[in-house]
N, C-alpha and C positions, 0 to 999 in steps of 0.2 A: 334382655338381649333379644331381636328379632330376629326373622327368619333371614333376611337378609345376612346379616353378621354371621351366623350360624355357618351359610354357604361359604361365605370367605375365610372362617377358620377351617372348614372342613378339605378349601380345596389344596393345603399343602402339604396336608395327609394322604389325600388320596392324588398326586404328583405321587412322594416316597413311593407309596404302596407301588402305582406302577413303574416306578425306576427298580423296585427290590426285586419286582417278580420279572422285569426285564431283565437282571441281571442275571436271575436265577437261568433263565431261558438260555442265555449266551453261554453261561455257563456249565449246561447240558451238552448245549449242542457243540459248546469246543471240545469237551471232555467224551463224548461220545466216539469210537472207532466203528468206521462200519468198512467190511473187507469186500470186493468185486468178487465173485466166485466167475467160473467160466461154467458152460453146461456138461461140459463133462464131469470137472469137480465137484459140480452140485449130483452128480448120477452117482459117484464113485462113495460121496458121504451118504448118499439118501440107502442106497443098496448095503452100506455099510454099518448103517445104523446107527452114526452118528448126529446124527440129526435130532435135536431136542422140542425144536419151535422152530413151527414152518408155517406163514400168512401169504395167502395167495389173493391180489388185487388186481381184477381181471381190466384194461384200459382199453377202452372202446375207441377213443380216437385213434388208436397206434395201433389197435389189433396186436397187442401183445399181452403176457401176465406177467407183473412185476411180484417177486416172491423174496420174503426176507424172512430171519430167523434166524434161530442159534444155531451154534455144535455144542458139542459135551466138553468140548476142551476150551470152549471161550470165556472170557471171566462177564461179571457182570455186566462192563459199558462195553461190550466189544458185540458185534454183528456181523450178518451176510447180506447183501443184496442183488439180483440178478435179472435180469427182463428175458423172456424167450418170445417166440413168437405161440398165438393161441393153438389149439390142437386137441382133441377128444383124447390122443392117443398118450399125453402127457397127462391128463388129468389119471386115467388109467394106470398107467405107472405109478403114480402119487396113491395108488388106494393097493394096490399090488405091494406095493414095499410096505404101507403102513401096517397090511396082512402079515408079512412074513416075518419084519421085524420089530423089534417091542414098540412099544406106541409112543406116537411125540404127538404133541399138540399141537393140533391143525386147527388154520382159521381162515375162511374165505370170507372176504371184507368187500361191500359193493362199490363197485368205481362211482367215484364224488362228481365226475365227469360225465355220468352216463346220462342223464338227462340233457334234450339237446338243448335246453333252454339255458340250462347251466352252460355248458359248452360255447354256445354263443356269446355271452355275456363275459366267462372267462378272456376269450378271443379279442371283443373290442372293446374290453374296460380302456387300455391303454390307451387308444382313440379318444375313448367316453372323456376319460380325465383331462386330456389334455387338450380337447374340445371346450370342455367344460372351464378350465381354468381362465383358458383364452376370451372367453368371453364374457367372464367377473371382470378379465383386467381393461377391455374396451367398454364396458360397460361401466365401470368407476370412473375411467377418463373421460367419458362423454358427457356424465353427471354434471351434477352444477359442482362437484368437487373436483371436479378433474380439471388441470388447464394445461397439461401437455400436450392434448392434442388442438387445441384452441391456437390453433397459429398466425390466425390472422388478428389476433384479439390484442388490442394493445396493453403495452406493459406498463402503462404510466401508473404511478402512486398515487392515490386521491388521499391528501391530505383536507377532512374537513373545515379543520381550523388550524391555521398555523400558530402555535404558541411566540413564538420569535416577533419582537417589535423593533423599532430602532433603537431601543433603548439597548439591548442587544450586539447593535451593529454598533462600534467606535473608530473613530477615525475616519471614516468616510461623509466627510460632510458634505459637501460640495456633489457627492454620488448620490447621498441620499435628496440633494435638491433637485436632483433631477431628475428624479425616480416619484417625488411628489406627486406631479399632475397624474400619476397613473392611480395613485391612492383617491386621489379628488375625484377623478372620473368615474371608479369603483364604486366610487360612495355615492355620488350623486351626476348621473350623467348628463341631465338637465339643463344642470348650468353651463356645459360646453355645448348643449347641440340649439340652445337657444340663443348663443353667440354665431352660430355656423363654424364652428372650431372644431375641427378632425383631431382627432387623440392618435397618435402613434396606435399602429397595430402588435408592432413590436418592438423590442428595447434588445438592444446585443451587448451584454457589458463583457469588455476586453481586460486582460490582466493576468498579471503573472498567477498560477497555483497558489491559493493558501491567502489571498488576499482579500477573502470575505464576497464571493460574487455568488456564492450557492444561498450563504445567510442573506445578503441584502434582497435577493428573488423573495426568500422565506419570509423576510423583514416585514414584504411590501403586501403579501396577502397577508400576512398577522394584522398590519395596520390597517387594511381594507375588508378585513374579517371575510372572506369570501374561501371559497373552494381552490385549492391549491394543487396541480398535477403535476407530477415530477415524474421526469426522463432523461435518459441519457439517451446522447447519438446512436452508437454502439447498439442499440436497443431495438431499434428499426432494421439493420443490417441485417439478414440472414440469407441461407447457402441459395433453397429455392428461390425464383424470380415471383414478384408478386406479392410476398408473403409482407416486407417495410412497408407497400402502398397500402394495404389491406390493414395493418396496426395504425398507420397516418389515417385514414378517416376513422378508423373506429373510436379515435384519442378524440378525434373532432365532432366525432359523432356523440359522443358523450358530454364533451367541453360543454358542446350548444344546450345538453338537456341538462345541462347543472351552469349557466351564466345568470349572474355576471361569474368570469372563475379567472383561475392564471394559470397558463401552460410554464413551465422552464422543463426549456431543454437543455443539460448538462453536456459539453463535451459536442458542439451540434458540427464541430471541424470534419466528425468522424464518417457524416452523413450529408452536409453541405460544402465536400469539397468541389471544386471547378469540375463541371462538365467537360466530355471528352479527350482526360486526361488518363482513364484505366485501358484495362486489358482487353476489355468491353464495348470499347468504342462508346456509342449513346444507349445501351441495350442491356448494362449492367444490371444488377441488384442495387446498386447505391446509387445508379443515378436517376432511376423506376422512381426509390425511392423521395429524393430530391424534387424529382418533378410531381410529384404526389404533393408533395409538402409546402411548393411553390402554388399550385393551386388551390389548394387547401384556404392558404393567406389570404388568396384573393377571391376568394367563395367567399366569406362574410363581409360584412358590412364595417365600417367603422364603430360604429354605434353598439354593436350587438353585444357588450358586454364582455369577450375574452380579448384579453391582451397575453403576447405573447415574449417570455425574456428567454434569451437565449444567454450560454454564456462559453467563453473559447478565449485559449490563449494562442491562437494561430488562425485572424482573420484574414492574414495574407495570403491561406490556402483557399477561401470560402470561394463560391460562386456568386459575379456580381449580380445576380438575379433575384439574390436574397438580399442586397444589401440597399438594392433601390429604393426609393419613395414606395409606401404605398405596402411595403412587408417591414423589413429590420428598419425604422424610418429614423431611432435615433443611436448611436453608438455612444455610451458612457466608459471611460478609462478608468477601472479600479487599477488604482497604481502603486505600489509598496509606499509603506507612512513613512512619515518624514518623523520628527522627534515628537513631538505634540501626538503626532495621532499615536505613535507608541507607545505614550506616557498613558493615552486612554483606552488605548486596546489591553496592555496589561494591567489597567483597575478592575477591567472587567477579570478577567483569567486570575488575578490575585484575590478576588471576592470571597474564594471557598483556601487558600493555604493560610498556615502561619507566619507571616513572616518575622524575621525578628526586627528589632527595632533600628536597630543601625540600617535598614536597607530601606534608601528610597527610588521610586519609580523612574524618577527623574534620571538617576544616575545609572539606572539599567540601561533606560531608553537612550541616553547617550554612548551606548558601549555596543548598542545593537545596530548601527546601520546597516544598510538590507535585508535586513529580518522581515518575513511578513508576518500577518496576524499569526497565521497558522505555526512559524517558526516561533514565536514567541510562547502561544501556546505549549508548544512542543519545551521549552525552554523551562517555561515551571514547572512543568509535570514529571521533566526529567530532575528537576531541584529537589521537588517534592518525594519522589522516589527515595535519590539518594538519601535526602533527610530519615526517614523510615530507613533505611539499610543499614543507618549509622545512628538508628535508634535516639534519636534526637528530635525534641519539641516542638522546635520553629526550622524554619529554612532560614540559613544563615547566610553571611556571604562566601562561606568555602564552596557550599553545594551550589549555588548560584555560577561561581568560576568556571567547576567543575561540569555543573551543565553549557555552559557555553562552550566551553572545547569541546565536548563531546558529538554537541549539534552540528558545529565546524568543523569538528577533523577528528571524530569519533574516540572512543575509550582509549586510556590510555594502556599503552604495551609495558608495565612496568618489570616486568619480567627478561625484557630486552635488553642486555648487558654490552654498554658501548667501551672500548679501549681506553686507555687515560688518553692515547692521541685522538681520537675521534671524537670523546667527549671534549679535549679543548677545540679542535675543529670546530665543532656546533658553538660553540660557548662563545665563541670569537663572532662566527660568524652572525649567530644572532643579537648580537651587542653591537655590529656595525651597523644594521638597521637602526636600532636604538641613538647611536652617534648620529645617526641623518636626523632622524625625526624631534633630535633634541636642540641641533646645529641650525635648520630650513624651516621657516617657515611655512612652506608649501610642501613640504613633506609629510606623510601622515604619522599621524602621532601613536606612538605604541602606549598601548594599554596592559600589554600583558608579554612577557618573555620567558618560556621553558625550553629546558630540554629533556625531557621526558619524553620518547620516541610518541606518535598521534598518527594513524594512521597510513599513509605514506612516507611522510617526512620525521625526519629524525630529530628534528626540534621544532618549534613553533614560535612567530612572532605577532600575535595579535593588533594591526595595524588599523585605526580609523581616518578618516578625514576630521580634521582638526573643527571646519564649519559644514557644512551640509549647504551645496546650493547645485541648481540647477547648470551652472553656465564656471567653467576655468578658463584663466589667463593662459595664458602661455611659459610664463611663468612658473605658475602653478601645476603644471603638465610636465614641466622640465626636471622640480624638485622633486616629482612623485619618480621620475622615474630613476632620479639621485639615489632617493629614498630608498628604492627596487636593488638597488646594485650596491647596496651598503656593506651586504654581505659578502660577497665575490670580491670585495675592495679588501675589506680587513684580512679575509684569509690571504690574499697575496702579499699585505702590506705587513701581517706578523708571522707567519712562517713562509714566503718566497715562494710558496706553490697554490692550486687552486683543486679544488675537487667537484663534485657532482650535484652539491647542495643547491644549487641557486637555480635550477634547471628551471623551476618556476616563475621564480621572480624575473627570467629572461624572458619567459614566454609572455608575462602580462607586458613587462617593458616595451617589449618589442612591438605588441599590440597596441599601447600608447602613441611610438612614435611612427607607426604607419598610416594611423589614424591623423595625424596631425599633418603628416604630409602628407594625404589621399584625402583625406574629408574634410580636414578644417582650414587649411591654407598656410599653413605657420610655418613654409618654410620657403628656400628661394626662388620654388618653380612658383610660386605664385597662387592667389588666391582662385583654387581651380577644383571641381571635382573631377578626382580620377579615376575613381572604386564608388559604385556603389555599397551600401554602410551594409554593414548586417544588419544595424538595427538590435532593438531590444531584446534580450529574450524571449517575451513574450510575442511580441510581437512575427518570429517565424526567423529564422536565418536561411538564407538564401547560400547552399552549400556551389552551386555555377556561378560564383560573383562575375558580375558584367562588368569587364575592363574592356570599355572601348578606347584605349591607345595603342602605340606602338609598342616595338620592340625596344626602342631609344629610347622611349619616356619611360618604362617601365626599368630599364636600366636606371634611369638619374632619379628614380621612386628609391630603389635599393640604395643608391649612392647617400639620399638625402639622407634615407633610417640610417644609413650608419655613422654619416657624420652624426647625427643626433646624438645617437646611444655613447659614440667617441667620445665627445663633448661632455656628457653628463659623467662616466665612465671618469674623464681623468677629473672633473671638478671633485668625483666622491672621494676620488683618492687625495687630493690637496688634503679636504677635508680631516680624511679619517687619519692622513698623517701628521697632519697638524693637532689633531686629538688624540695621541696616543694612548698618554694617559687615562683619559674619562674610556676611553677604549679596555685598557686594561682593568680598570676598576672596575665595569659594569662585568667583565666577562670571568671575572677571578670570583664576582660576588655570587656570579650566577652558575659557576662551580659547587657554589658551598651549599648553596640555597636549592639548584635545578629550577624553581619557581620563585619570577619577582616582579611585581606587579607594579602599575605604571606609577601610585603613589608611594612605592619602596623607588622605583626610579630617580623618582622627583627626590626624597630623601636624600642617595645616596650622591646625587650630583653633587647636592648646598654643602653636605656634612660628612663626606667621604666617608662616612657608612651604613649600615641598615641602625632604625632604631632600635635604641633597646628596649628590653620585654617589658617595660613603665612605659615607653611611647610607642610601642606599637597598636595603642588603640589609635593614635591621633592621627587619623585617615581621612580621605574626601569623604569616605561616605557614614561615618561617622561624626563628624563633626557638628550635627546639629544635637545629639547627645549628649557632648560636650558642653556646649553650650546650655543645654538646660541643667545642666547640671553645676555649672557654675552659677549659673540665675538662682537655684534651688538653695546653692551653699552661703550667697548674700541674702535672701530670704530670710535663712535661718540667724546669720550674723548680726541680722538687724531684728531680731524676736530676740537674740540675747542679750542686746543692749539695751 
């Protein structure tokens, strides 16, 4: 054992020791009585002779003598203490009584105080320390370890090497082709500047949250193996004026001593919104900042090696200063995956779970439309969880369900105890959705029906698009919104009243068929625009929508939504009355059941009831199991013949 080691067993020893004898201390000094005498009191014991122990400390600063001691009748922890002012003529008295009465023990103690040097030092310790502390703490922060006060210093991340390739990134194909030439130029700039071919300075990829625009930046320097700075907007923005321009060169200033490299700025809406739109006029913190950053772009060269990706889901707030030739020169749309690229974003995210074997990707990615990457993520992780919760091998398809509602319309309330009338309320009213979707082809197709209260809603109908495309008929716009009102149909058509449930499904309906009369042309005023669109989500919503019409046209806007919604409205009912039965059956089953899935649906139409517990493996996504297993079973039939 060396000296070292020695030290560190020693020092938990000697901690105790000073905690026992601190204790001891406090414990003195609570347990200690000490009584104020007055100076008459103290004359009337001293002449009295009561007085046993008497310590005279004479205080130079106060010009006083502080005097403590016992009496004869005090117990052990009990004391006097008293301050007079100095005087020959008290010391006198004190030698006069000690004469006439029997003797106590006397002690004169020198003041601790008397030296001035001491005195002094007493006086400005308080200063001393608090001088002294102050200038360890500016002193740390000034250091190469300190960067709280380094305010003008920027906050970007220098990633040396990004680990992230595109093998990494799935789904994005067509983003990552365009994302190429900035790898090429990375790697060898040669071959562009001996073409005379300018390379974008920067790349702005637009898109919804969670759709891979942080990874594909990551992607592009993993592939171009170069230096990697990461920032958000938000990052540049603070209280003092000056302080965003001061971190924008310093990012720049560094970019150029480490090129070829890659800036991404995360979030850059937060700091490149439109000029002269704050509280600030031109003279703000964030627009100092913007115009820093604007110049910045155009101080280097093409050729110098940094390229710059920015990424935002709201370019419709940017300044178009940024978006010109010559700074943001290309804009790429990460756009949420369509089925295919789901099926390869969850190969990736499935790489490290178990899954069990019944479950293929195929058949998720079909149940997920507008999922983004990041929601799919989020999707087996919450699988994977549950699996572990319910102490279980693989992730099955119960936890898979279970994660999907959860992501959509959070945990379930099972504790939430609904009436027998309110639970057939639900029960009805989610089985009229079901009669649409099973009646319309242009209706979306249910996947999943509970009534297990989720969030807001007191039951739940898991509704997809049947195909996936870009462009609906009119048609097709009409049965969705059939589809929408299936519910408010059945409850009027099997108990004669209607209640509160469908407050949703009005709100999306209604947004369909405004849309159809203001933006797509599909009705009698003709093919016109009358509203400009919101637009995508990502894209920004415009909450002052610009209606340049009148007060007339905006009347026969309302006239048309309603005929629409009329129109669909009594078709659902022909429908769901002409169904009453497949109406009743789905809503009596889903009594018994509360959860039943779109291949119990399909079931329960053909064969009027759920399977039983022999065919309830024989499901969609089971069925390649199935199948090998009958392949397995003539295998074997034909080895025993």
């Amino acid at each position: 054992m060396n000296k070292k080691d020695i030290k560190k067993g020693l020092i938990p020893y000697i901690f105790l020791l000073v905690f026992f004898i601190g204790c001891l201390l406090i414990f003195n000094i609570f347990n200690n009585v000490v009584n104020e005498l007055t100076y008459d009191e103290f004359l009337q014991d001293l002449n009295g002779g009561k007085i046993t122990e008497l310590t005279i400390t004479p205080k130079v600063r106060t010009e006083t003598y502080k005097l403590t001691g016992k009496l004869e009748n005090y117990k052990d922890n009990e004391s006097f203490v008293l301050y007079i002012p100095r005087s020959e003529e008290f010391i006198s008295q004190i030698t006069t009584a000690k004469e006439k009465t029997s003797d106590f023990k006397l002690t004169i103690v020198n003041d601790p105080e008397a030296s001035s040097w001491m005195a002094a030092i007493m006086e400005f310790l308080p200063i001393i320390l608090l001088a002294g502390v102050t200038i360890w703490v500016f002193t740390r922060q000034l250091g190469n370890g300190g960067k709280s006060m380094d305010f003008g210093k920027s906050r970007a991340k220098l990633v040396e090497e990004s680990k992230a390739t595109f093998k990494d990134v799935a789904g994005l194909t067509e983003e990552k082709e365009e994302v190429q030439e900035l790898i090429d130029f990375l790697k060898n700039p040669k071959k562009f500047t001996s073409m005379g071919a300018r390379i974008p300075k920067g790349v702005l990829l637009v898109g919804p949250p969670g759709t891979g625009k942080t990874l594909l930046a990551r992607a592009v320097a993993g592939e171009a193996k170069v230096p990697f700075y990461y920032i958000s907007g938000s990052d540049f923005v603070e209280l003092f004026v000056g302080i965003g321009a001061s971190r924008v060169r310093d990012m720049f200033r560094q970019a150029k001593m480490n090129a070829p490299c890659l800036i991404f700025i995360d979030e850059i809406d937060a700091v490149g919104r439109q000029r002269g739109t704050g509280l600030g006029g031109g003279h703000d913190e964030r627009e100092q900042t913007l115009n820093q950053l604007l110049t910045e772009m155009d101080g280097f060269g093409a050729n110098e090696g940094i390229i710059i990706i920015a990424a935002t889901n709201r370019p419709d707030v940017l300044d178009p200063a940024l978006l010109r030739p010559g700074r943001f020169d290309r804009q790429v749309t990460v756009s949420l995956p369509d089925k295919n690229a789901r099926v390869e974003i969850l190969k990736v995210h499935a790489k490290n779970k178990t899954l069990a074997k019944n479950i293929t990707l195929e058949y998720l990615a079909k149940r997920t439309p507008g999922f983004s990457g990041a929601d799919l993520e989020n999707l087996l992780n919450e699988a994977a969880l549950l699996a572990v919760r319910r102490n279980k091998k693989e992730i099955t398809m119960a936890e898979i369900d279970e994660a999907t509602d959860r992501v959509l319309m959070g945990p379930a309330k099972v504790t939430k105890k609904y009436t027998d009338k309110e639970k057939k309320l639900v029960a009805f009213h989610e089985a009229g959705h079901a009669v649409m979707g099973l009646k319309l082809d242009g209706a979306n197709e249910v996947q999943k029906i509970t009534i297990i209260p989720r969030g807001h809603a007191g039951g739940y109908t898991m509704m997809t698009p049947k195909e996936e495309s870009f462009n609906y008929t009119k048609n097709e716009l009409l049965e969705s919104i059939c589809g929408l009102l299936g519910g408010r149909v059945a409850e009027e058509v099997t108990f004669g009243e209607i209640t509160t449930g469908a407050h949703d499904d009005f709100k999306k309906a209604t947004k369909i068929a405004r849309s159809m009369v203001t933006e797509y042309g599909m009705s009698s005023l003709g093919p016109m625009m009358l509203e400009e669109p919101d637009g995508n989500t990502f894209l920004g919503r415009d909450y002052t929508k610009n209606r340049n019409i009148s007060d007339t046209v905006a009347h026969e806007i309302d006239e048309e939504m309603r005929s629409i919604i009329e129109d669909c409205y009594q078709k659902t009912k022909k429908i769901i009355t002409e169904n009453k039965d497949l109406l009743s059956l789905i809503a009596n089953t889903l009594l018994e059941e509360e959860t039943i899935t779109k291949e119990e649906i399909d079931y329960l139409v053909k064969n009027g009831h759920l399977p039983q517990e022999e065919e309830k493996e024989i499901t969609e996504e089971n069925t390649e199991i199935i199948k090998k297993n009958k392949k397995n079973s003539k295998k074997e039939d034909t080895k025993a013949k």
